[in-house]
PDB file with SEQRES, HELIX, SHEET and CRYST1 records, atoms N, CA, C and O in Angstrom:
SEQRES   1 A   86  UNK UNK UNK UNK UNK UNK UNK UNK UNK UNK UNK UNK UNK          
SEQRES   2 A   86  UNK UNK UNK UNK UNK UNK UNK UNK UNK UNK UNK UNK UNK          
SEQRES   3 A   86  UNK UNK UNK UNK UNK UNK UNK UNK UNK UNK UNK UNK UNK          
SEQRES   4 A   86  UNK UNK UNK UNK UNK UNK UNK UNK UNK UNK UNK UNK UNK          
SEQRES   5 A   86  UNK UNK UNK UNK UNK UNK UNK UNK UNK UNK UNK UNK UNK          
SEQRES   6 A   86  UNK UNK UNK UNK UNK UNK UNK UNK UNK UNK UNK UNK UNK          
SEQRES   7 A   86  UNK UNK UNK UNK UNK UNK UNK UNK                              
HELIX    1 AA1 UNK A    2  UNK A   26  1                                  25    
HELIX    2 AA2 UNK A   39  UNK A   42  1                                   4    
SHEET    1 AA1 3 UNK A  51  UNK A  55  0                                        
SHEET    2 AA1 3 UNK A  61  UNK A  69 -1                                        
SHEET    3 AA1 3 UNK A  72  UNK A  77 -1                                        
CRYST1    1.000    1.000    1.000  90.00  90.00  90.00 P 1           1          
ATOM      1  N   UNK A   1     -43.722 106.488  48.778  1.00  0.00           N  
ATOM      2  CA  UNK A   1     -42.510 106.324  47.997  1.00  0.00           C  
ATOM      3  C   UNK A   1     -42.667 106.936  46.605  1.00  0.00           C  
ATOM      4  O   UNK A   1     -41.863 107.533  45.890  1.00  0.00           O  
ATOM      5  N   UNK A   2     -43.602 106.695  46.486  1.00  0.00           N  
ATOM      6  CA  UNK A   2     -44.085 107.441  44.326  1.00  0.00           C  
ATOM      7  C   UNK A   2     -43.928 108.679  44.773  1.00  0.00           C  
ATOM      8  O   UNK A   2     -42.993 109.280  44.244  1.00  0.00           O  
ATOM      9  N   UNK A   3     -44.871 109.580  46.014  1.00  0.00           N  
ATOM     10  CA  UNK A   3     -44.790 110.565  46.120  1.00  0.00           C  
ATOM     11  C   UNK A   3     -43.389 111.617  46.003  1.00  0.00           C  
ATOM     12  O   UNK A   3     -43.288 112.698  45.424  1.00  0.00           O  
ATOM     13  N   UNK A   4     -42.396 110.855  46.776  1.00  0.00           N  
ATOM     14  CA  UNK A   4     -40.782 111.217  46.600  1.00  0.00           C  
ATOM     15  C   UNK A   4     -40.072 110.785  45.447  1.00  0.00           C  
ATOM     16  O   UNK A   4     -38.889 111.088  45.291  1.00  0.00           O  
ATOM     17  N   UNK A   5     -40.570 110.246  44.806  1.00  0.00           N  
ATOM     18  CA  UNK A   5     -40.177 109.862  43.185  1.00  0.00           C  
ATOM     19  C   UNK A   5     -40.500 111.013  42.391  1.00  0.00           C  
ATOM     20  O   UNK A   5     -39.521 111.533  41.855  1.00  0.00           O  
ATOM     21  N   UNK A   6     -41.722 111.600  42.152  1.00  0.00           N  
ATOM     22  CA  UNK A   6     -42.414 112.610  41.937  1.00  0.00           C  
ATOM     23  C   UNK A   6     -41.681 114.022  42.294  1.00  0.00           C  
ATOM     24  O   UNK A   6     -41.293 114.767  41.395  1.00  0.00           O  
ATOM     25  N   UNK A   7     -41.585 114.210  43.133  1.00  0.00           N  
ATOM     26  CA  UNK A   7     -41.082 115.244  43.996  1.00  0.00           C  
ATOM     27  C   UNK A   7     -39.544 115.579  43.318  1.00  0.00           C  
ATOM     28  O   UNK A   7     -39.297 116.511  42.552  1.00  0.00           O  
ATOM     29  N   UNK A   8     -38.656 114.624  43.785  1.00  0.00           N  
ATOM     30  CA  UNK A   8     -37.745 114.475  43.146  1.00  0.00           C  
ATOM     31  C   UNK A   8     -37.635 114.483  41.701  1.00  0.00           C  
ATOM     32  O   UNK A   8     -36.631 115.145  41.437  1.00  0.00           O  
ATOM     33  N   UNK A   9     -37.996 114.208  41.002  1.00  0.00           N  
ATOM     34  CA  UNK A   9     -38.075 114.468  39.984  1.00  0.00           C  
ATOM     35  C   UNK A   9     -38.586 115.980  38.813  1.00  0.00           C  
ATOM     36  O   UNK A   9     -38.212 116.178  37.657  1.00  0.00           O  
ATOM     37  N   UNK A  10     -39.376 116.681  39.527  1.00  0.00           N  
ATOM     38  CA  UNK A  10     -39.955 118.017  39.498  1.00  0.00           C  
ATOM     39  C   UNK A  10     -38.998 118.497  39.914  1.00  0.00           C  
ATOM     40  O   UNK A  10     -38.421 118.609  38.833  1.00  0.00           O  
ATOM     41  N   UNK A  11     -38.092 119.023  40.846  1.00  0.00           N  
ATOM     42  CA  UNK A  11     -37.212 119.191  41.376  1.00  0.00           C  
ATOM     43  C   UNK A  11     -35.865 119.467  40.617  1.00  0.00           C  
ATOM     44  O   UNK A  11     -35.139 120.460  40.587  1.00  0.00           O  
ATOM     45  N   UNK A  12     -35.785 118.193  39.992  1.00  0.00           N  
ATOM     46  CA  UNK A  12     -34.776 117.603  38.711  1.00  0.00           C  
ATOM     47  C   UNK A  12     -34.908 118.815  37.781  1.00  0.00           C  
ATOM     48  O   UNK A  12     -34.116 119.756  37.752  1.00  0.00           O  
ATOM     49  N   UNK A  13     -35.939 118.683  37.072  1.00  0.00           N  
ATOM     50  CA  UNK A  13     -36.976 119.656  36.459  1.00  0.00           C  
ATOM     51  C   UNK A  13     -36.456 120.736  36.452  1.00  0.00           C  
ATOM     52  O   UNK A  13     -35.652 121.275  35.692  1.00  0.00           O  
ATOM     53  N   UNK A  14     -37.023 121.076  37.465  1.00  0.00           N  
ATOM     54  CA  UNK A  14     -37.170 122.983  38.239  1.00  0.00           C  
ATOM     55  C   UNK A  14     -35.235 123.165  38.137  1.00  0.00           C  
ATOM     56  O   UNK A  14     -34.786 124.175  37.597  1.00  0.00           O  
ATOM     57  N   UNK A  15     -34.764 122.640  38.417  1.00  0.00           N  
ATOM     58  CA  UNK A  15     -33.572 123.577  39.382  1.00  0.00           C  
ATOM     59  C   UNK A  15     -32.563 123.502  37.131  1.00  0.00           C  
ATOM     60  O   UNK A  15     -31.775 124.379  36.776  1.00  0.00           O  
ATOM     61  N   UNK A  16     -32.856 122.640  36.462  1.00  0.00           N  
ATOM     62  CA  UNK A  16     -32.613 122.471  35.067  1.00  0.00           C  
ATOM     63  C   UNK A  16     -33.105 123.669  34.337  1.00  0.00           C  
ATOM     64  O   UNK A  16     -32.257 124.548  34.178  1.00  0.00           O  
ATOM     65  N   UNK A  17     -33.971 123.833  33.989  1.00  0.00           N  
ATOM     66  CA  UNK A  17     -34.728 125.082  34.018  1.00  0.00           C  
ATOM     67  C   UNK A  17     -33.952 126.214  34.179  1.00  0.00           C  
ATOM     68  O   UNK A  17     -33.444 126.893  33.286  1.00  0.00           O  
ATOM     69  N   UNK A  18     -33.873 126.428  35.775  1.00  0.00           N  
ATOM     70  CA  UNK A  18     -33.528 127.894  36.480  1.00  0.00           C  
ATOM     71  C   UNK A  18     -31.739 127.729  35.758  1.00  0.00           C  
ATOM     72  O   UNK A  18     -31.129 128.738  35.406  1.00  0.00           O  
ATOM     73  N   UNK A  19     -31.273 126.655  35.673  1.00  0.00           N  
ATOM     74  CA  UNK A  19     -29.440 126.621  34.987  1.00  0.00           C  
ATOM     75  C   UNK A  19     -30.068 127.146  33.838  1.00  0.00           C  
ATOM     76  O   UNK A  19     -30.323 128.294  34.202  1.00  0.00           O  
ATOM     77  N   UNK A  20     -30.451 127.040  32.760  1.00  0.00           N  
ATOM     78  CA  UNK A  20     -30.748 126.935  31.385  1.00  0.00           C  
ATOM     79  C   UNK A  20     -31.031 128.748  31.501  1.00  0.00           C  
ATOM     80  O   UNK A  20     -30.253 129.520  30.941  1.00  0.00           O  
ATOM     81  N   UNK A  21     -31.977 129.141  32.127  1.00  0.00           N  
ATOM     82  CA  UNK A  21     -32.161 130.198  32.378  1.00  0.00           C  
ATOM     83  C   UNK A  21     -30.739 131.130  32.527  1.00  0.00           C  
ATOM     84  O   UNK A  21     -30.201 131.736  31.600  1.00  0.00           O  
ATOM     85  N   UNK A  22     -30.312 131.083  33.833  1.00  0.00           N  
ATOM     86  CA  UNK A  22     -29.246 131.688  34.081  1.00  0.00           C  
ATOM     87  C   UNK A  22     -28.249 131.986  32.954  1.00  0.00           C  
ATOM     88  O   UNK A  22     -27.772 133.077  32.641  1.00  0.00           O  
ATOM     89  N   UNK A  23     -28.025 130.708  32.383  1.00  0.00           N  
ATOM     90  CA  UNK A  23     -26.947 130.837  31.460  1.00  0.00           C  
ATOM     91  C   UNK A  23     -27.000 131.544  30.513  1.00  0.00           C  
ATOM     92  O   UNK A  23     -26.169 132.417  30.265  1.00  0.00           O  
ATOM     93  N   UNK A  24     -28.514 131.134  29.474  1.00  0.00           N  
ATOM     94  CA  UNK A  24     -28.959 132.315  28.879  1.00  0.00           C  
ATOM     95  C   UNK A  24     -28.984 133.951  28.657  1.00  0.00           C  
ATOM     96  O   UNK A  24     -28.936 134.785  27.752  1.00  0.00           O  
ATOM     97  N   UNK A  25     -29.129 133.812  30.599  1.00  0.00           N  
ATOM     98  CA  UNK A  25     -29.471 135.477  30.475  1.00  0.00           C  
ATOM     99  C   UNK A  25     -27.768 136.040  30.505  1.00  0.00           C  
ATOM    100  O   UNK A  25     -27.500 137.213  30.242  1.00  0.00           O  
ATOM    101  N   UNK A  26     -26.866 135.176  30.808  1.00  0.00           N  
ATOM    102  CA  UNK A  26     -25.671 136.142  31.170  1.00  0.00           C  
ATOM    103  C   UNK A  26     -24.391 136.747  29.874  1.00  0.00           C  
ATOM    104  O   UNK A  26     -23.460 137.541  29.738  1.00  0.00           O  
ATOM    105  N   UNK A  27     -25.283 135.572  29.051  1.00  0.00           N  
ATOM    106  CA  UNK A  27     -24.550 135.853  27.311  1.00  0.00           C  
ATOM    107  C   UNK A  27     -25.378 137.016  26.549  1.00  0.00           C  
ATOM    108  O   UNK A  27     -26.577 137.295  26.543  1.00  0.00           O  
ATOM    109  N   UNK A  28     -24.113 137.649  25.831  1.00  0.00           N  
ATOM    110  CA  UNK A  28     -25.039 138.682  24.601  1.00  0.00           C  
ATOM    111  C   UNK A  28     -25.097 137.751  23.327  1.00  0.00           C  
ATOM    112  O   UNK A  28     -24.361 136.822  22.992  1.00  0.00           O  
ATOM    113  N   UNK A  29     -25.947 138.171  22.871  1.00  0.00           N  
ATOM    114  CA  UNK A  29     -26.376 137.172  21.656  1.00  0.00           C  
ATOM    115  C   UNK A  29     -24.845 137.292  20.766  1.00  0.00           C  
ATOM    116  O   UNK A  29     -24.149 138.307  20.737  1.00  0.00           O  
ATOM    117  N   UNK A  30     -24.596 136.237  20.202  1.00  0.00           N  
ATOM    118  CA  UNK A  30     -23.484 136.376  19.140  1.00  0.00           C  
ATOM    119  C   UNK A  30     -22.418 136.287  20.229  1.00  0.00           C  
ATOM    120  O   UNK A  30     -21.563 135.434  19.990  1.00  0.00           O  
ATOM    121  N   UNK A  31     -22.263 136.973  21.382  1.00  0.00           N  
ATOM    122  CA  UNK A  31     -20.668 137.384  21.642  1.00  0.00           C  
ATOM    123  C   UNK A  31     -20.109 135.953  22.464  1.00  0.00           C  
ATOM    124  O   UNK A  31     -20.721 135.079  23.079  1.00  0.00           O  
ATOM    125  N   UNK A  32     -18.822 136.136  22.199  1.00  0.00           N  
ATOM    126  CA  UNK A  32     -17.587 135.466  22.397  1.00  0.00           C  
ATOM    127  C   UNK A  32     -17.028 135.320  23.013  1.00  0.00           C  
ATOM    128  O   UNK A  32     -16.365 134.331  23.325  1.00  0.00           O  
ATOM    129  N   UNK A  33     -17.178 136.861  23.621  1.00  0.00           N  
ATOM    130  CA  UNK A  33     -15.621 136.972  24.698  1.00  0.00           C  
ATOM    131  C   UNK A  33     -14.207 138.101  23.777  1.00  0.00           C  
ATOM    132  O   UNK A  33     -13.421 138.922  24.250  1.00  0.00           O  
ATOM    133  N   UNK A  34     -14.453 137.559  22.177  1.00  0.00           N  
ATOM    134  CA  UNK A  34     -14.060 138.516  21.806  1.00  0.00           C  
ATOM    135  C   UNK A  34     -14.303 139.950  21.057  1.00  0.00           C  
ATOM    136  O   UNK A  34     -15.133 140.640  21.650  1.00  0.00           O  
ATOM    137  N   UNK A  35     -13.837 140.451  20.060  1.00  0.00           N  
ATOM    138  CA  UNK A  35     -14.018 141.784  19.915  1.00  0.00           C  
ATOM    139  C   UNK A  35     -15.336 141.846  18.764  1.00  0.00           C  
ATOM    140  O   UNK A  35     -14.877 141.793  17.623  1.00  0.00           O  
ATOM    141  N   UNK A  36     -16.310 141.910  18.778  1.00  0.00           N  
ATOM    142  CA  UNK A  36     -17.875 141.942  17.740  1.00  0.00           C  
ATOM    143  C   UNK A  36     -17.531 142.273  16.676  1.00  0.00           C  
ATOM    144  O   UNK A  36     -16.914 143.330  16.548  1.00  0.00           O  
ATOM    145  N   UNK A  37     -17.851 141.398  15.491  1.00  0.00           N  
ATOM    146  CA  UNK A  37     -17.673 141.783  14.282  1.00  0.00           C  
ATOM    147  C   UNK A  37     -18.148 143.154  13.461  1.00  0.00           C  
ATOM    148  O   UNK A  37     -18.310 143.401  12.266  1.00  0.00           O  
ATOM    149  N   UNK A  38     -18.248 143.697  14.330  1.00  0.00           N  
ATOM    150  CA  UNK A  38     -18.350 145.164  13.959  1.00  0.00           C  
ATOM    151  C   UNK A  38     -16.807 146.109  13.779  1.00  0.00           C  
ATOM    152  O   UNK A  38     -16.571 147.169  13.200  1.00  0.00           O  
ATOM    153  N   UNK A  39     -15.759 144.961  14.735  1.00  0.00           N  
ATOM    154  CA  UNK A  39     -15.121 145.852  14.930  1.00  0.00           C  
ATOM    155  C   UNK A  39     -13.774 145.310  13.883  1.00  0.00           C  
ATOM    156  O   UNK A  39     -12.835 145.969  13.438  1.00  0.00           O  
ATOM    157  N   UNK A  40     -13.963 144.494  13.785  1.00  0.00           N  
ATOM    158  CA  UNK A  40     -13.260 144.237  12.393  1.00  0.00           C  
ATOM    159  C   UNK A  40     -13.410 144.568  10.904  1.00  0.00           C  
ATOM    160  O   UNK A  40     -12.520 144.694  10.063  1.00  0.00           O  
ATOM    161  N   UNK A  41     -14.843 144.690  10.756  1.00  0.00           N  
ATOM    162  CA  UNK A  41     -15.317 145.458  10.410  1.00  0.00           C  
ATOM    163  C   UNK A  41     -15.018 146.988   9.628  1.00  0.00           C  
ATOM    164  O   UNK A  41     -14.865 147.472   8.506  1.00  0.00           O  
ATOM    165  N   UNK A  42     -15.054 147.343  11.011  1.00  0.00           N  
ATOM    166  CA  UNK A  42     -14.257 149.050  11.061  1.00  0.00           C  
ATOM    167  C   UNK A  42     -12.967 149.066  10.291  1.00  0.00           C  
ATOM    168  O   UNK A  42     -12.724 150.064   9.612  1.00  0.00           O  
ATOM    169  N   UNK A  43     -12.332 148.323  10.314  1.00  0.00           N  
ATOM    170  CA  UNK A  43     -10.564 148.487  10.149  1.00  0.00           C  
ATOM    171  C   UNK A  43     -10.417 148.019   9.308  1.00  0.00           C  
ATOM    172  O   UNK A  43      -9.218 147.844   9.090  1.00  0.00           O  
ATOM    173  N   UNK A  44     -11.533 147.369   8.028  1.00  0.00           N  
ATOM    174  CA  UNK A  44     -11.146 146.670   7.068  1.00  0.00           C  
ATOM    175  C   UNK A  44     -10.938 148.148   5.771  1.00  0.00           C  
ATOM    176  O   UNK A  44     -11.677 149.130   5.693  1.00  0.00           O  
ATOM    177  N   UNK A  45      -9.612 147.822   4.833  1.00  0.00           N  
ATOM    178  CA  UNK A  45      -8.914 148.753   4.381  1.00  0.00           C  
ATOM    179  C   UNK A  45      -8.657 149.824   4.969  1.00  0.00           C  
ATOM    180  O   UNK A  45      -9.088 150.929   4.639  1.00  0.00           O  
ATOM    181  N   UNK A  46      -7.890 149.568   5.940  1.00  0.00           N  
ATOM    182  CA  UNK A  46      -7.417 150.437   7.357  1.00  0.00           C  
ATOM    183  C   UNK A  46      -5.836 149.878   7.203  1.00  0.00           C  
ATOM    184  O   UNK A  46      -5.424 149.113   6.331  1.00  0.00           O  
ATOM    185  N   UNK A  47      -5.247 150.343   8.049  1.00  0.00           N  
ATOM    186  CA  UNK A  47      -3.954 150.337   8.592  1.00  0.00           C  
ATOM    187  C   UNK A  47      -3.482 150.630  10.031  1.00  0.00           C  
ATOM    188  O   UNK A  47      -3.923 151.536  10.739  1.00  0.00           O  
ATOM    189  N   UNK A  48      -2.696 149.900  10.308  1.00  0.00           N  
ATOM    190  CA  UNK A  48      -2.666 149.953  12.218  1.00  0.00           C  
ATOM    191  C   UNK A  48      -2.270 151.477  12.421  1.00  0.00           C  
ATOM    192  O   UNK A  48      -1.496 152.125  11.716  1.00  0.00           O  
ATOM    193  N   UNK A  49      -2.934 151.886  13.479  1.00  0.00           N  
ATOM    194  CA  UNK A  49      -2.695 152.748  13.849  1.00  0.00           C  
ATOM    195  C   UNK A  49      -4.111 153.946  13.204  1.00  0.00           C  
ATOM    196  O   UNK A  49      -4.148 155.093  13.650  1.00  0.00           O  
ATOM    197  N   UNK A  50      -4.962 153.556  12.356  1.00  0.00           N  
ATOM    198  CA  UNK A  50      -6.013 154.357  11.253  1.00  0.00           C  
ATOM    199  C   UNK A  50      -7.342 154.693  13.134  1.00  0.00           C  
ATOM    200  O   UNK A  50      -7.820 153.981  14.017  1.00  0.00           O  
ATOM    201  N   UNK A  51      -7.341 155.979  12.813  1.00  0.00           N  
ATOM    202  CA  UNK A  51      -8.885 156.137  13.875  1.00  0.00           C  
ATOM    203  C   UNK A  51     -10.182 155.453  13.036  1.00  0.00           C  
ATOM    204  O   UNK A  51     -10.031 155.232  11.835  1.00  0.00           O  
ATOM    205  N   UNK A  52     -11.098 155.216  13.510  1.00  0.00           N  
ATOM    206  CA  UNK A  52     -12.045 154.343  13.159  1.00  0.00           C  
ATOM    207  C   UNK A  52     -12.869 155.277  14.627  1.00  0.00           C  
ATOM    208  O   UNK A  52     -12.560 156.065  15.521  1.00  0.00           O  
ATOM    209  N   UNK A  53     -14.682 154.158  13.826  1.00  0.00           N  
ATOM    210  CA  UNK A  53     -15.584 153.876  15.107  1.00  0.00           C  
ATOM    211  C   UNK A  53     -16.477 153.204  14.223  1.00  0.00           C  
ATOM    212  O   UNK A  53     -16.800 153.309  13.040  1.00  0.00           O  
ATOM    213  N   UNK A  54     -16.749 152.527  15.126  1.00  0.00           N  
ATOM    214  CA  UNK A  54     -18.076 151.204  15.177  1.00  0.00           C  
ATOM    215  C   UNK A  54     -18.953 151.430  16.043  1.00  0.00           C  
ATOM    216  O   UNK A  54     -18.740 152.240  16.945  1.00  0.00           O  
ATOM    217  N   UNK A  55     -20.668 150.428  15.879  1.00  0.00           N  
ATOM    218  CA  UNK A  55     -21.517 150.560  16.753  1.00  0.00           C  
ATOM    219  C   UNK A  55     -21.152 149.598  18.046  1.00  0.00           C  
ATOM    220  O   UNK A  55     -20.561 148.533  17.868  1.00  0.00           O  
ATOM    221  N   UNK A  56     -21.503 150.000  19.218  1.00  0.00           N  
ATOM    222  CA  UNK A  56     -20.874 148.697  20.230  1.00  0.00           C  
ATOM    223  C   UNK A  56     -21.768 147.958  20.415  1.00  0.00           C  
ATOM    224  O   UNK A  56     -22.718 148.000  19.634  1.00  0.00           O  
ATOM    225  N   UNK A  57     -21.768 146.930  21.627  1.00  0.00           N  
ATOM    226  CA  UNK A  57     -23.106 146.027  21.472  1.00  0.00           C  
ATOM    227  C   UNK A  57     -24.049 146.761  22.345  1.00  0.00           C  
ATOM    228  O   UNK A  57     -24.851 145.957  22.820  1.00  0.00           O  
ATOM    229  N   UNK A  58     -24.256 147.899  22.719  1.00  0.00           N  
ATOM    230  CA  UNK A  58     -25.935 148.565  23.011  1.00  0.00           C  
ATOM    231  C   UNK A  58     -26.111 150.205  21.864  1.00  0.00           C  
ATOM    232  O   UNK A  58     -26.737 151.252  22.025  1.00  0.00           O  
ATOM    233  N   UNK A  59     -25.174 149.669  20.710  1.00  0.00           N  
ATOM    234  CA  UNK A  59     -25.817 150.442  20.317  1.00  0.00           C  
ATOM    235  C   UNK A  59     -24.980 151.685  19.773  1.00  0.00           C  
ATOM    236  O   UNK A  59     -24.960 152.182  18.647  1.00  0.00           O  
ATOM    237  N   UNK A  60     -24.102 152.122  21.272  1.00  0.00           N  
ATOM    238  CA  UNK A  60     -23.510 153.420  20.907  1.00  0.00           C  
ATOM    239  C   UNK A  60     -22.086 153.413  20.204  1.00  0.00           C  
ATOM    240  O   UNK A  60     -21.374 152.411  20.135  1.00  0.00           O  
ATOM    241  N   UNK A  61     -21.819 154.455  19.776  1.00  0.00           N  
ATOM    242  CA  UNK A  61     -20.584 154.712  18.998  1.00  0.00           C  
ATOM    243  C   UNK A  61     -19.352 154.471  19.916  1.00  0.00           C  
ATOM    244  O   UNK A  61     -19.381 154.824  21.095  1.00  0.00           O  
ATOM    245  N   UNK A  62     -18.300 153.883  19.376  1.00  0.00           N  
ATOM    246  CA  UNK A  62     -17.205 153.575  20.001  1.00  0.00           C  
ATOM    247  C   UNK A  62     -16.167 154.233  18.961  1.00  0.00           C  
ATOM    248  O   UNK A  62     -16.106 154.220  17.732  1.00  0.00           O  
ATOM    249  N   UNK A  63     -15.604 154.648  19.682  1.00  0.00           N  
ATOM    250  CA  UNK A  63     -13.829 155.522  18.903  1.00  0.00           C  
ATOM    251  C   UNK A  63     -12.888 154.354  19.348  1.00  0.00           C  
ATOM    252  O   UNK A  63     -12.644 153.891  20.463  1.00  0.00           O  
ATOM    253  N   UNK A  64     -12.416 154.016  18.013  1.00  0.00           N  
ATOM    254  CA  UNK A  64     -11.348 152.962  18.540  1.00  0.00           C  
ATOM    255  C   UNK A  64     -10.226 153.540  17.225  1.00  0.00           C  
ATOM    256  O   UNK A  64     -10.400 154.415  16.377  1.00  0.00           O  
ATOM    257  N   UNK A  65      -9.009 152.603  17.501  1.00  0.00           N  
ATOM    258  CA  UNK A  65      -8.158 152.664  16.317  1.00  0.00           C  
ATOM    259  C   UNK A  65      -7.695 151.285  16.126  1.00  0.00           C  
ATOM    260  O   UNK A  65      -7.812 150.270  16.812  1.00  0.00           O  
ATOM    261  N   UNK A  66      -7.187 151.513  15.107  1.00  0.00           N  
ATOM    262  CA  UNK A  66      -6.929 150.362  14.686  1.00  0.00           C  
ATOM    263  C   UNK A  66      -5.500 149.077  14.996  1.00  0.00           C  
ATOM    264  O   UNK A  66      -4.422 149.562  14.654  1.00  0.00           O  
ATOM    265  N   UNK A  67      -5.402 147.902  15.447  1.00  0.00           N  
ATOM    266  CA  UNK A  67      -4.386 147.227  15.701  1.00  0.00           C  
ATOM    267  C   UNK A  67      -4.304 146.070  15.008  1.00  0.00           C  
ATOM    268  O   UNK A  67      -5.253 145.699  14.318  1.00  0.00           O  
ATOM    269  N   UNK A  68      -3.257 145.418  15.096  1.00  0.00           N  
ATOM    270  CA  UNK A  68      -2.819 143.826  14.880  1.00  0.00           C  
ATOM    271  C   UNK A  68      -3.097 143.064  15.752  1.00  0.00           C  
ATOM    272  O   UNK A  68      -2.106 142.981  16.478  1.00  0.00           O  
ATOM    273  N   UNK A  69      -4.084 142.289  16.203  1.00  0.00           N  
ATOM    274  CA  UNK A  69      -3.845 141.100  17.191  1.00  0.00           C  
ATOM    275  C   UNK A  69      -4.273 140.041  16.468  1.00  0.00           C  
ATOM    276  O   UNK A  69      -5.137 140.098  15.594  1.00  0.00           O  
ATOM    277  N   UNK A  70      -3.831 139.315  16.728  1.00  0.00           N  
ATOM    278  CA  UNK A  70      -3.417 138.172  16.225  1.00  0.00           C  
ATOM    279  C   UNK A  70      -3.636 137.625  15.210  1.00  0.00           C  
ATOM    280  O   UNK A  70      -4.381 136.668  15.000  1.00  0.00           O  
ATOM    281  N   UNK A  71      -2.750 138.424  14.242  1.00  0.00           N  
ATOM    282  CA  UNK A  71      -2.561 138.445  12.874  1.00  0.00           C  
ATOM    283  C   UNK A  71      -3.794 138.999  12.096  1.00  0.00           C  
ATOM    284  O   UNK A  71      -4.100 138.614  10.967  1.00  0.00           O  
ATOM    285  N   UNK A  72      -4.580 140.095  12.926  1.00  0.00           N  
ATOM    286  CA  UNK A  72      -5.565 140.255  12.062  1.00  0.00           C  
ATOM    287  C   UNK A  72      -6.182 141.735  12.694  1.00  0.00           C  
ATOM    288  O   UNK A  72      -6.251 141.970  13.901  1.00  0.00           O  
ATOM    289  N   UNK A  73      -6.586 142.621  11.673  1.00  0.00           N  
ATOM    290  CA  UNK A  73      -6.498 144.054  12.158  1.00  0.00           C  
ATOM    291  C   UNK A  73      -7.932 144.293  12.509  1.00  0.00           C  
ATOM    292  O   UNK A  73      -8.880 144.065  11.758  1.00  0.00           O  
ATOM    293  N   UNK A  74      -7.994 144.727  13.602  1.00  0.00           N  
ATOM    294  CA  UNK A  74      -9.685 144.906  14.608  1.00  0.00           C  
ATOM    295  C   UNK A  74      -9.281 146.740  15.494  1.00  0.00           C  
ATOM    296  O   UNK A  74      -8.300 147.249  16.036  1.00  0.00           O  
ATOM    297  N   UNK A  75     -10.522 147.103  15.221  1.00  0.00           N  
ATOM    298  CA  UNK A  75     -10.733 148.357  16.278  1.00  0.00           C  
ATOM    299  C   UNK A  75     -10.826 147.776  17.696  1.00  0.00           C  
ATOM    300  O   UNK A  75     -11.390 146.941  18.403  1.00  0.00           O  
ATOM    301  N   UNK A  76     -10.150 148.499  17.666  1.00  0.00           N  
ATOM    302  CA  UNK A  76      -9.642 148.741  19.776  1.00  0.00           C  
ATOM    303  C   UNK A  76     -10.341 150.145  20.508  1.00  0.00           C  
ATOM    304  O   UNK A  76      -9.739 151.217  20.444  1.00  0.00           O  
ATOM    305  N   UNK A  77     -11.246 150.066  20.985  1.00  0.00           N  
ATOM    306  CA  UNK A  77     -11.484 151.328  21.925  1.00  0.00           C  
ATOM    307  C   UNK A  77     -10.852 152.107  22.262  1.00  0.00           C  
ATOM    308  O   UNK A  77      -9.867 151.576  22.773  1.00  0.00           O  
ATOM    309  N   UNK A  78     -10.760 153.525  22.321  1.00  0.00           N  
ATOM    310  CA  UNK A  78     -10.019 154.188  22.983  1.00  0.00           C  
ATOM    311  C   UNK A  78      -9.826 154.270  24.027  1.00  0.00           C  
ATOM    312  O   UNK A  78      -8.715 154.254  24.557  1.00  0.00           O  
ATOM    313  N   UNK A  79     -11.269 154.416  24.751  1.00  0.00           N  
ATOM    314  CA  UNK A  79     -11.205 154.561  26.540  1.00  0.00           C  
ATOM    315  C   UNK A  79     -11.858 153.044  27.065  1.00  0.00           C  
ATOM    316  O   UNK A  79     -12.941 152.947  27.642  1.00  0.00           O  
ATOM    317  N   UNK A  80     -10.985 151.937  26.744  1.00  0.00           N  
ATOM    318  CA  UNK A  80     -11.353 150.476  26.595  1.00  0.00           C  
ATOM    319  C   UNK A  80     -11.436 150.483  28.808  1.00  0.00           C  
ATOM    320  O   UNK A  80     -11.020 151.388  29.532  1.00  0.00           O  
ATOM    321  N   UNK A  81     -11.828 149.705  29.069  1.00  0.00           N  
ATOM    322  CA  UNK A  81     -11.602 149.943  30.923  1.00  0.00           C  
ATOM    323  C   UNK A  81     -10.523 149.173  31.033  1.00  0.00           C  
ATOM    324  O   UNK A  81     -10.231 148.375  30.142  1.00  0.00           O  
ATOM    325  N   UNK A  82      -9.635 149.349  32.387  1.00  0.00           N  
ATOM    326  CA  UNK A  82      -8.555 148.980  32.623  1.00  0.00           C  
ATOM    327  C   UNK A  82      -8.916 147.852  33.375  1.00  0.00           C  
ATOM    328  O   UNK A  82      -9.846 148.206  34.099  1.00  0.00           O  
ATOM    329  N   UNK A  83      -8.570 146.333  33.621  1.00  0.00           N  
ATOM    330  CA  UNK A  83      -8.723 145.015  34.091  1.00  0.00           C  
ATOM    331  C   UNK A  83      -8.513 145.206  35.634  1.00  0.00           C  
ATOM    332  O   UNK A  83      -7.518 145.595  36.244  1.00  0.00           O  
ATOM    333  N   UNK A  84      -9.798 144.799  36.098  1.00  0.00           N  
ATOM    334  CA  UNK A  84     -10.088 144.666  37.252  1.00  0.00           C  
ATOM    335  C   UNK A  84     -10.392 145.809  38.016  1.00  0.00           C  
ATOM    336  O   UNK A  84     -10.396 145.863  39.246  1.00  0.00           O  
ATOM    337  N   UNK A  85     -10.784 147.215  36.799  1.00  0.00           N  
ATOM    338  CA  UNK A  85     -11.320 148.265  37.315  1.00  0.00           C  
ATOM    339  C   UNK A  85     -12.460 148.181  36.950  1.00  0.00           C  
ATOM    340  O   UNK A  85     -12.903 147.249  36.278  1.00  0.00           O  
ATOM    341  N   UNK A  86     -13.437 149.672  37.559  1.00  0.00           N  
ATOM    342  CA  UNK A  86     -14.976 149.708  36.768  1.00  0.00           C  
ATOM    343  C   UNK A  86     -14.688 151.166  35.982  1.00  0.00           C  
ATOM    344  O   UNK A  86     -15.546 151.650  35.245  1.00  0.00           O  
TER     345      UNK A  86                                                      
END                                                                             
């Protein structure tokens, strides 16, 4: 009976762990979900519609311009991907 107490419990353990893990690995550090403060960034003393570019999050240069969303002016990608394409 200790033995399956034990067991179970390692188990508990282990599979806590491998979540903690997972979750970890599937976030970029800092990000949100929304647009990286880089890219607000870009557009500050800008005007909608101004070309811009920022670094993206691996690094490379992004061409964006500039917009309003929601109430607040951020670079937008140019060749941003279209939803539910690759």
């Amino acid at each position: 009976m200790k033995s399956i107490c034990i067991k179970t419990k390692l188990v508990i353990v282990l599979l806590s762990v491998a979540l903690l893990g997972c979750s970890n690995g599937n976030t970029r550090k800092g990000h949100s979900g929304g647009p990286p403060p880089e890219a607000y960034k870009a557009c500050e003393e800008k005007k909608d519609g101004d070309s811009v570019s920022f670094s993206g999050f691996r690094g490379e240069t992004v061409a964006a311009s500039c917009k309003t969303i929601d109430g607040k002016l951020v670079a937008v990608p140019n060749d941003k991907p279209k939803k539910g394409g690759r």
